[in-house]
N, C-alpha and C positions, 0 to 999 in steps of 0.2 A: 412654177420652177424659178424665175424672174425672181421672184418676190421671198424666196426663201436663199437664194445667191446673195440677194442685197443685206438679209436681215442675218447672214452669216458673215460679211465684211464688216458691217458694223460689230458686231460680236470678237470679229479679230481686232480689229480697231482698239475697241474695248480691252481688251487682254493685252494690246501692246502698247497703248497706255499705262495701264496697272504696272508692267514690269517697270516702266520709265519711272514711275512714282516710287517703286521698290528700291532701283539702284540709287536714286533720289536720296531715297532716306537712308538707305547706308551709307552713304557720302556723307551726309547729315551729320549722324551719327558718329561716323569717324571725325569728324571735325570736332565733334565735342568731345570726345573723346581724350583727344588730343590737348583740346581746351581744358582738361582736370574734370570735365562734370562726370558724375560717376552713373554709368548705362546700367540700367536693369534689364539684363539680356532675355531675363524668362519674362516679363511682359512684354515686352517691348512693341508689342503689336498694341498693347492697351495707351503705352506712353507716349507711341510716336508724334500723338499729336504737341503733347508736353513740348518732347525734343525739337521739332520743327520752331515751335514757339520761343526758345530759347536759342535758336539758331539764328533766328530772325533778332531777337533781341540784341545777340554780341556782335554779328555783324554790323546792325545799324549803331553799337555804340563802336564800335571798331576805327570802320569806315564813314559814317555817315549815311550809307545806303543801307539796303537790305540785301543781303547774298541772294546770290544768282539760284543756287538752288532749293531754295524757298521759291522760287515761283516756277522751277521747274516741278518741284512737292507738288505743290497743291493744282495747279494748271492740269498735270498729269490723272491725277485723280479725278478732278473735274470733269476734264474729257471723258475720263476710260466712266463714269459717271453717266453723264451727255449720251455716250455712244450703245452704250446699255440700255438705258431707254428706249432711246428711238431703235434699237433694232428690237428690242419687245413689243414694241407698241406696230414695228412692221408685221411682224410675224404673227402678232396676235388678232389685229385689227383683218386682216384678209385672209 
């Protein structure tokens, strides 16, 4: 029971990561938006990585840095990534 508790935390874990990465790349999004670039709403799942990559780009010519949620993007996804794993590899392995 122990062991199917933890590998369901990781599992939430995972999923609240994902949204984090979601409103991430809406934010994203609206920035560029904003910015003139023109969003292709019907893939957008296919481009986002495009967009993030362009987001990073005007930022760092902006400012000199890279925006803030560029690392909250991809950090987010990592994790919710990370946490996927290892609660598979919980739940599977015992």
């Amino acid at each position: 029971m122990t062991v199917e508790i933890i590998s369901n935390v990781f599992l939430v874990l995972a999923i609240v990561c994902v949204l984090c990465g979601v409103v991430s790349s809406i934010m994203i999004i609206s920035f560029l938006s904003k910015r003139g670039t023109k969003i292709n709403y019907f893939l957008i799942r296919i481009y986002i990585i495009k967009y993030v990559n362009q987001y990073r780009k005007i930022t760092e010519e902006e400012t000199g840095k890279v925006g803030p949620l560029f690392y909250s993007s991809v950090v987010s996804y990592m994790l919710a990534l990370l946490f996927a794993v290892v609660g598979a590899i919980i739940k599977f392995t015992t």
